[in-house]
PyMOL CGO cylinders between C-alpha atoms (Angstrom):
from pymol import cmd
from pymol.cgo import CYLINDER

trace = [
    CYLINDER, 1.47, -5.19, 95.16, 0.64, -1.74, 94.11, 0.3, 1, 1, 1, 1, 1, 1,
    CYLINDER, 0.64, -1.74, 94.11, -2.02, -1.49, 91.55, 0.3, 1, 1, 1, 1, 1, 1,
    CYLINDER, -2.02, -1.49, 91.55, -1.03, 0.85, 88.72, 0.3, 1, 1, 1, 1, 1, 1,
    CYLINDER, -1.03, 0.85, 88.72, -2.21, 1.94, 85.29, 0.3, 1, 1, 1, 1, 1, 1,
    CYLINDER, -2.21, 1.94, 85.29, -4.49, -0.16, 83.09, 0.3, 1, 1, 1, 1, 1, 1,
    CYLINDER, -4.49, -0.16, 83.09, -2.70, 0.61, 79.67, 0.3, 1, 1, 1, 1, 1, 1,
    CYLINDER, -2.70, 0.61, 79.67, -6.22, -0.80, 77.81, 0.3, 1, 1, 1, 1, 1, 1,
    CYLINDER, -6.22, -0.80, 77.81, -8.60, 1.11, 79.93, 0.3, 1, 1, 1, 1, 1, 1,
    CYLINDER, -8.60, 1.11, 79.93, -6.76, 4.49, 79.56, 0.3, 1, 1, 1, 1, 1, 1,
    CYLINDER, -6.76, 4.49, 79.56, -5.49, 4.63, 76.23, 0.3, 1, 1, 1, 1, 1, 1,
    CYLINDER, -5.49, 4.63, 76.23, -7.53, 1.50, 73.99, 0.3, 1, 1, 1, 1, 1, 1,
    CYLINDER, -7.53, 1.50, 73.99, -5.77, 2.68, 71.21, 0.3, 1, 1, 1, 1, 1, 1,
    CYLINDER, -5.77, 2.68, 71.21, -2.27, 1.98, 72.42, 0.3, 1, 1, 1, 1, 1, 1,
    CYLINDER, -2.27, 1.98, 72.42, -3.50, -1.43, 73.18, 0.3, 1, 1, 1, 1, 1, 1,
    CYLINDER, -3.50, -1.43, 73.18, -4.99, -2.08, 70.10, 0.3, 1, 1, 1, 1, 1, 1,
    CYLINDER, -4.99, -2.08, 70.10, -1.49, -2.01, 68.31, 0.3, 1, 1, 1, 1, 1, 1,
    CYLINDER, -1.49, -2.01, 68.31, -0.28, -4.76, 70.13, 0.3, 1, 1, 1, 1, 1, 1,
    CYLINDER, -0.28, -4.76, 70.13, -4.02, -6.65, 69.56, 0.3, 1, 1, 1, 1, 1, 1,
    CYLINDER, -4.02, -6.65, 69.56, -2.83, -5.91, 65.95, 0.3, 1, 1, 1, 1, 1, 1,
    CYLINDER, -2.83, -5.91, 65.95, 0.20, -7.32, 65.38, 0.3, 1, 1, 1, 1, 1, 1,
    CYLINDER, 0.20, -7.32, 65.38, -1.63, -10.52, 67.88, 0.3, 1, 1, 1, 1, 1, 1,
    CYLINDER, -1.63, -10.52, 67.88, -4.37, -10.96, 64.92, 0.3, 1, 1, 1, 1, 1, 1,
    CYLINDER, -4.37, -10.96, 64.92, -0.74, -10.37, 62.54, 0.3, 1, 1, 1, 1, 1, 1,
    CYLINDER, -0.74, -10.37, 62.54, 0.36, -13.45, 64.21, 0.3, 1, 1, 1, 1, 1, 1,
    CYLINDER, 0.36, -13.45, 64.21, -3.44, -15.44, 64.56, 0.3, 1, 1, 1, 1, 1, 1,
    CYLINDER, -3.44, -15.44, 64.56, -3.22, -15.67, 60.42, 0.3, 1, 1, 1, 1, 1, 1,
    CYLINDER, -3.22, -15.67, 60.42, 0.20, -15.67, 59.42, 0.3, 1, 1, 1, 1, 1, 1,
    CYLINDER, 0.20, -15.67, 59.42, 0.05, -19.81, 60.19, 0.3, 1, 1, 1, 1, 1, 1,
    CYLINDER, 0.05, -19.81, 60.19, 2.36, -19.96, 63.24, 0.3, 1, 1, 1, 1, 1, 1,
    CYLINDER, 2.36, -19.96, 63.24, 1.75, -23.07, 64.51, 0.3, 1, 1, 1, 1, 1, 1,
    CYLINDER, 1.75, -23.07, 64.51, -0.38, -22.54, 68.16, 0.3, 1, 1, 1, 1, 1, 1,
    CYLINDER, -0.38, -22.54, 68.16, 1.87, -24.64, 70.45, 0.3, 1, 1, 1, 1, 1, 1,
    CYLINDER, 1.87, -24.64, 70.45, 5.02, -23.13, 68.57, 0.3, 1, 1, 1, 1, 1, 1,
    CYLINDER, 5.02, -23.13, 68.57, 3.87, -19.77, 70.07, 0.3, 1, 1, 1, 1, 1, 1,
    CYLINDER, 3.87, -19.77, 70.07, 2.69, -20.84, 73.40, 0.3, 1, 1, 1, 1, 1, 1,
    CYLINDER, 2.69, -20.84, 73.40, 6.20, -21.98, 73.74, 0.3, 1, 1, 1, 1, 1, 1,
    CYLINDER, 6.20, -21.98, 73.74, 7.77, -18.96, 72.36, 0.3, 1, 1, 1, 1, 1, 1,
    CYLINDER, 7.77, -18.96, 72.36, 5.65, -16.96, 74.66, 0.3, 1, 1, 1, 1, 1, 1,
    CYLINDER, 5.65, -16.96, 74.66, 6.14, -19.10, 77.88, 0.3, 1, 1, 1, 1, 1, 1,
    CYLINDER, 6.14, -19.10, 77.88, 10.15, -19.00, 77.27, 0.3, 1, 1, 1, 1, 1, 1,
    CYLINDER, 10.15, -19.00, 77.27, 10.54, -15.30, 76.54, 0.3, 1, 1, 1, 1, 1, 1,
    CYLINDER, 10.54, -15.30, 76.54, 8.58, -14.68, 79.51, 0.3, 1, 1, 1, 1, 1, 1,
    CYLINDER, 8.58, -14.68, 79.51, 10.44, -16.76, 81.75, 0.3, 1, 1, 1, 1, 1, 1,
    CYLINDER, 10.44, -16.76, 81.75, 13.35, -15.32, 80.85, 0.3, 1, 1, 1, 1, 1, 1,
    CYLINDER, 13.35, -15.32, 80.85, 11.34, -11.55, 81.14, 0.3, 1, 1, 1, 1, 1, 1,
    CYLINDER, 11.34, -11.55, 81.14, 10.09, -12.55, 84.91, 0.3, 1, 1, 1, 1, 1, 1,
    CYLINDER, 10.09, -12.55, 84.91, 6.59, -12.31, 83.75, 0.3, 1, 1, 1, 1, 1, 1,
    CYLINDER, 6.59, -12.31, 83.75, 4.68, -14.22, 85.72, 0.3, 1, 1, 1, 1, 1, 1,
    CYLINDER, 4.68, -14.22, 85.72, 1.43, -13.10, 84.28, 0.3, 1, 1, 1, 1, 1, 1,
    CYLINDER, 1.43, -13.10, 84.28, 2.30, -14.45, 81.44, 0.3, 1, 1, 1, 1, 1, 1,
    CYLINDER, 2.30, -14.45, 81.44, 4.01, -17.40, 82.66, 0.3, 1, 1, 1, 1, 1, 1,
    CYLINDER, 4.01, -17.40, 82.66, 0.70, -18.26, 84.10, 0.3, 1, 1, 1, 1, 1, 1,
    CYLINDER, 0.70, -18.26, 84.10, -1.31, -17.16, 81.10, 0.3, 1, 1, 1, 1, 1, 1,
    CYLINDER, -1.31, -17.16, 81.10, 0.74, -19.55, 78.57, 0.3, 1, 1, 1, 1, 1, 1,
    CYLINDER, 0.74, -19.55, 78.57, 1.51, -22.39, 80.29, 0.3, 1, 1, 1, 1, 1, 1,
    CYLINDER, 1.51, -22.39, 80.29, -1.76, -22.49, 80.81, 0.3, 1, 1, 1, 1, 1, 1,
    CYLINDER, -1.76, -22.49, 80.81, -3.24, -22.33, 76.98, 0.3, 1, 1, 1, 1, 1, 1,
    CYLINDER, -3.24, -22.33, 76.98, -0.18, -24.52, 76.45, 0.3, 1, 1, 1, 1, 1, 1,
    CYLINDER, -0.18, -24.52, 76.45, -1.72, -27.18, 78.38, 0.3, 1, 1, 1, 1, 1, 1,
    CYLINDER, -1.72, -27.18, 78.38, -5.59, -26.34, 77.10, 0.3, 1, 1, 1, 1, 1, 1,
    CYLINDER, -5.59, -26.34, 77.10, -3.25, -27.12, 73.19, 0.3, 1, 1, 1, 1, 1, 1,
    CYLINDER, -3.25, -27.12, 73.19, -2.49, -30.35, 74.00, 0.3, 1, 1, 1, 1, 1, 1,
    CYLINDER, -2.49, -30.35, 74.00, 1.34, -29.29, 75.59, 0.3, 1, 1, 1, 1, 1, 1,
    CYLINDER, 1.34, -29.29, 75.59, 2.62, -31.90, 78.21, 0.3, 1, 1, 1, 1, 1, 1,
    CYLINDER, 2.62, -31.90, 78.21, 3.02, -30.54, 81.95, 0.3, 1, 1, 1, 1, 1, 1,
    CYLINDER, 3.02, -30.54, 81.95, 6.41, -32.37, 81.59, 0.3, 1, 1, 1, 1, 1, 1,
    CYLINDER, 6.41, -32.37, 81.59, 7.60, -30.05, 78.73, 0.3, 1, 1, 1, 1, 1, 1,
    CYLINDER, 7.60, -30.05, 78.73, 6.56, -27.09, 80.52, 0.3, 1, 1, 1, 1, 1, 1,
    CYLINDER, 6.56, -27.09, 80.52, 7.97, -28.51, 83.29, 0.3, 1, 1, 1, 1, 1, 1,
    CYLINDER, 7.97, -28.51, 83.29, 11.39, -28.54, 81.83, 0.3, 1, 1, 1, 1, 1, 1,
    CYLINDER, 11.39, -28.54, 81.83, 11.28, -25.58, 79.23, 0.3, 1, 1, 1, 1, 1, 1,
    CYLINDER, 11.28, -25.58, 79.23, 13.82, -23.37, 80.79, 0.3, 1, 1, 1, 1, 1, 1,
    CYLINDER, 13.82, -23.37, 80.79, 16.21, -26.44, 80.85, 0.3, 1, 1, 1, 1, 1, 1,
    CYLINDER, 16.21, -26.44, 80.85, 15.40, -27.53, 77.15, 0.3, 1, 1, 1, 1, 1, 1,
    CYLINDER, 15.40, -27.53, 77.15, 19.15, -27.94, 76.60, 0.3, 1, 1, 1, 1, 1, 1,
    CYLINDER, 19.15, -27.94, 76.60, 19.49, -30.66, 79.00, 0.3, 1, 1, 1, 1, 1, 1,
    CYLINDER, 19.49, -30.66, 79.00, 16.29, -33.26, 77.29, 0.3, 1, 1, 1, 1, 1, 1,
    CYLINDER, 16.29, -33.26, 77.29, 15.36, -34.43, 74.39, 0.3, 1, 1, 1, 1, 1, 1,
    CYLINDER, 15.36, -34.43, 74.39, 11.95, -33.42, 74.65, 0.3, 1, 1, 1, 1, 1, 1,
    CYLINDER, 11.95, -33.42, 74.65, 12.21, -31.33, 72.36, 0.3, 1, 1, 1, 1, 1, 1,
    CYLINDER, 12.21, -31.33, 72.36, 12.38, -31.40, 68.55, 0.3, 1, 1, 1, 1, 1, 1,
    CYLINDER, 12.38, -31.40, 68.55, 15.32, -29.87, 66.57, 0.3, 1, 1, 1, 1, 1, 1,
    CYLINDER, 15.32, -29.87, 66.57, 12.76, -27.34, 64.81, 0.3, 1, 1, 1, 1, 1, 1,
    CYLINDER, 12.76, -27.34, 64.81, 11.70, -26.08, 68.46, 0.3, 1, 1, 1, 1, 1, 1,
    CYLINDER, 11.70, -26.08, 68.46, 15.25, -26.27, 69.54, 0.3, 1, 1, 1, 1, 1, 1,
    CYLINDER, 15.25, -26.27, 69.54, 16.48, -23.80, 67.08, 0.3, 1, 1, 1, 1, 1, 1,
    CYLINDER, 16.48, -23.80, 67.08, 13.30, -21.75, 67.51, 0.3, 1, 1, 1, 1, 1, 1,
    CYLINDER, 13.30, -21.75, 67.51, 13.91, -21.64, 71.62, 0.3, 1, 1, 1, 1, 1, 1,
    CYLINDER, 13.91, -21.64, 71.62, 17.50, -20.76, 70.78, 0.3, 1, 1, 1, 1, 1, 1,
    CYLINDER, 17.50, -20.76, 70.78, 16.56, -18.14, 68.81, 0.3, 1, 1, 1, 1, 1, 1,
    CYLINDER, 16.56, -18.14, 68.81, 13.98, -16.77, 70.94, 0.3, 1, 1, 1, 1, 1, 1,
    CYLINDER, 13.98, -16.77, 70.94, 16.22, -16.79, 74.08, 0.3, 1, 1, 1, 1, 1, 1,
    CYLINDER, 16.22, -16.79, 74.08, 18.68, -14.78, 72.00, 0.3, 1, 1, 1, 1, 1, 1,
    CYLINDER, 18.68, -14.78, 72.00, 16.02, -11.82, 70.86, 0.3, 1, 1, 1, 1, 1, 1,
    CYLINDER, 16.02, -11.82, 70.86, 15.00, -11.90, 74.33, 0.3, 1, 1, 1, 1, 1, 1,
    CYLINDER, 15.00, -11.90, 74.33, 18.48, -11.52, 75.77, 0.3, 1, 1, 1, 1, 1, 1,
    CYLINDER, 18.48, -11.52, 75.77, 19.67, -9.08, 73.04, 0.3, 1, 1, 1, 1, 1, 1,
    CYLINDER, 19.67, -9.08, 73.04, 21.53, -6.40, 75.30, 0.3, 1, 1, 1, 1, 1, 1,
    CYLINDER, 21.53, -6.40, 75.30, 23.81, -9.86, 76.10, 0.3, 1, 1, 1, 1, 1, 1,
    CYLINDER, 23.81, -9.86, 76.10, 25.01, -8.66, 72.38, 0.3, 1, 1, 1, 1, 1, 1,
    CYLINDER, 25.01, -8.66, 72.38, 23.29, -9.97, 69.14, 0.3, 1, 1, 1, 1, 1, 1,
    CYLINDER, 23.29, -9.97, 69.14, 21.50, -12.75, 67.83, 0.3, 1, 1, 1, 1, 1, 1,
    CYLINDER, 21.50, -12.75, 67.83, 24.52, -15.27, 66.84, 0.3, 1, 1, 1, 1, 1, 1,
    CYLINDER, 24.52, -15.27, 66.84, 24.89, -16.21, 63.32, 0.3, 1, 1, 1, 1, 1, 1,
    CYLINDER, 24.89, -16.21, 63.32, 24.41, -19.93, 63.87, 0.3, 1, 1, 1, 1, 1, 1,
    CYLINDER, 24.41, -19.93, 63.87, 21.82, -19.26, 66.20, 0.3, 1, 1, 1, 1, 1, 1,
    CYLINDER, 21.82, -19.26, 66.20, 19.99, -17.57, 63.38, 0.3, 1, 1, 1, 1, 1, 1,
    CYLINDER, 19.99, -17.57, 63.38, 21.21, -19.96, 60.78, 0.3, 1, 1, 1, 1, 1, 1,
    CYLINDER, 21.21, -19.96, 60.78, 19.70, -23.12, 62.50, 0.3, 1, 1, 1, 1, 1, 1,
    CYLINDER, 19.70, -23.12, 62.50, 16.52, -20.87, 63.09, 0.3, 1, 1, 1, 1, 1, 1,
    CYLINDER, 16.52, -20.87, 63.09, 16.84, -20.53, 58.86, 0.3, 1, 1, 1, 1, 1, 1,
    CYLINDER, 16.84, -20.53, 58.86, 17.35, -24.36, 58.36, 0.3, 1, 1, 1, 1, 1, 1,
    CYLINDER, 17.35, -24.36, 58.36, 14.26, -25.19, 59.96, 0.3, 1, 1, 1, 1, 1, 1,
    CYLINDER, 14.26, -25.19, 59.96, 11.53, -22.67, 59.06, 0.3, 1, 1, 1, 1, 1, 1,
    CYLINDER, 11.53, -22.67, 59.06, 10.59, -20.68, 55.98, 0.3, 1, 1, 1, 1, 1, 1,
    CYLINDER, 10.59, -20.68, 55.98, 11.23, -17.83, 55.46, 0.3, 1, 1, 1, 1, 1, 1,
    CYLINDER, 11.23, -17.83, 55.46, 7.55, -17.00, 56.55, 0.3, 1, 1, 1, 1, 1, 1,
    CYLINDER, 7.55, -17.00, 56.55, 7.71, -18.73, 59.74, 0.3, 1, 1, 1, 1, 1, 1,
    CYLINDER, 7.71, -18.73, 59.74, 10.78, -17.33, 60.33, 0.3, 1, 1, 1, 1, 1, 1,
    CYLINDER, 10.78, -17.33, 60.33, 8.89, -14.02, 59.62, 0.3, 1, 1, 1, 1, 1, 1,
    CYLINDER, 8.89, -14.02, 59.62, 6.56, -14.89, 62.33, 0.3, 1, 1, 1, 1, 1, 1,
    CYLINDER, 6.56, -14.89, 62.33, 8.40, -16.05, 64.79, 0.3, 1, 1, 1, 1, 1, 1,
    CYLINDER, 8.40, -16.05, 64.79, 10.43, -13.09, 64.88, 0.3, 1, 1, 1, 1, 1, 1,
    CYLINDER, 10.43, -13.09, 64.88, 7.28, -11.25, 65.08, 0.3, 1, 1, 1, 1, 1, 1,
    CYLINDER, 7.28, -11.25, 65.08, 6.02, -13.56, 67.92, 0.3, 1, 1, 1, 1, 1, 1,
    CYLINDER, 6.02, -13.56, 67.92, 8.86, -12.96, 70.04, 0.3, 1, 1, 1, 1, 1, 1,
    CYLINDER, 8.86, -12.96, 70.04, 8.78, -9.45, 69.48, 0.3, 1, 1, 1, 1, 1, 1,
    CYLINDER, 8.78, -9.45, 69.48, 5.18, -9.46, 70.30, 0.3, 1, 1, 1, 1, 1, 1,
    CYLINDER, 5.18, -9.46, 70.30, 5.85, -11.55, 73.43, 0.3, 1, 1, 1, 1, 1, 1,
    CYLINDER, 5.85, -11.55, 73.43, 8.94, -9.29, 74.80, 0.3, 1, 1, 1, 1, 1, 1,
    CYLINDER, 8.94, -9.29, 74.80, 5.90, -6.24, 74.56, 0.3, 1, 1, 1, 1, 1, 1,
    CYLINDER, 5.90, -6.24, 74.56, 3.49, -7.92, 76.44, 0.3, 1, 1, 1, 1, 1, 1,
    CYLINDER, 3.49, -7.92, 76.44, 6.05, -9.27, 78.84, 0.3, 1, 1, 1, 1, 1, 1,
    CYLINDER, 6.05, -9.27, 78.84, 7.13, -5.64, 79.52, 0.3, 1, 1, 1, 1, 1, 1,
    CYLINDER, 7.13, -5.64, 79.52, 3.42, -4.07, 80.02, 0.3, 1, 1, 1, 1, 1, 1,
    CYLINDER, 3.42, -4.07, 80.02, 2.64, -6.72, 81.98, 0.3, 1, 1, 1, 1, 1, 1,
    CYLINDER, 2.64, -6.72, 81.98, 5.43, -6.12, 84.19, 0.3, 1, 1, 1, 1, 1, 1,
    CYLINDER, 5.43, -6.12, 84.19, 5.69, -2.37, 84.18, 0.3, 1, 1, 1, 1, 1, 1,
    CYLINDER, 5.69, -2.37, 84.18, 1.93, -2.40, 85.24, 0.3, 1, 1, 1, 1, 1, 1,
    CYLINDER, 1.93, -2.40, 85.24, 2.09, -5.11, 87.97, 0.3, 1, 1, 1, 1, 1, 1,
    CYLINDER, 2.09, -5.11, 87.97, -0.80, -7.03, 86.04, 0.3, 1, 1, 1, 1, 1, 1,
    CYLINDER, -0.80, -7.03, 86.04, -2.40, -9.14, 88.82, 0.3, 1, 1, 1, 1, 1, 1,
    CYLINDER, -2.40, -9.14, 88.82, -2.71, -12.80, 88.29, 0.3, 1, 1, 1, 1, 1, 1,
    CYLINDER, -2.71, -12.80, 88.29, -5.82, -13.90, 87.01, 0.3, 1, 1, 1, 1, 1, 1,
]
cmd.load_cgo(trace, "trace")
């Protein structure tokens, strides 16, 4: 593939906003492997395969199971996963898919029954944050590592 523009080399400062709302997320007491998931879902969904690679990978170095990596963009179809990340995967695939409409009210809802309201706070910001990277990552071509 064609190399193109390094967004961090030529503008750091346009970079930095996204490092920002990263260190937003670092303190705001998302739990790790929450995110890693978030972050590995969104971006399968994205075609990121940067970051595919990049969070499956952390996933794993967190303690994650190859298995429910393995199976993530099936989570539907096992019970591998609990009903908190259930609602938070249902939530994220819906932010992530948002031209498909909105985010459902019961999607949202079920999101609400399991987190408070700061989680939810931050894992609204983490997909956000992911859907960014996802799109710089692909826009730019950024070469597996």
């Amino acid at each position: 593939m064609e190399s193109r523009i390094n967004v961090s080399k030529v503008d750091p400062k346009a970079y930095e906003a996204m490092i920002g709302l990263e260190k937003y997320l670092a303190q705001s007491g998302l739990d790790k492997n929450l995110y890693e998931l978030i972050k590995t879902r969104a971006s399968q969904i994205n075609g990121c395969a940067y970051c595919i690679n990049m969070h499956t990978r952390d996933a794993i170095e967190l303690g994650e199971t190859p298995q429910r990596l393995y199976l993530l963009n099936a989570w539907r179809e096992t019970e591998l996963f609990t009903d908190k990340e259930r609602a938070v995967l249902a939530l994220t695939e819906a932010m992530t898919l948002i031209t498909d409409g909105n985010v459902p009210d019961d999607i949202y809802k079920e999101a609400e029954n399991h987190l408070t309201p700061n989680e939810l706070c931050a894992v609204i910001m983490a997909v956000v944050a992911i859907n960014g990277w996802n799109r710089i990552a692909i826009t730019t071509r950024m070469p597996l590592d």
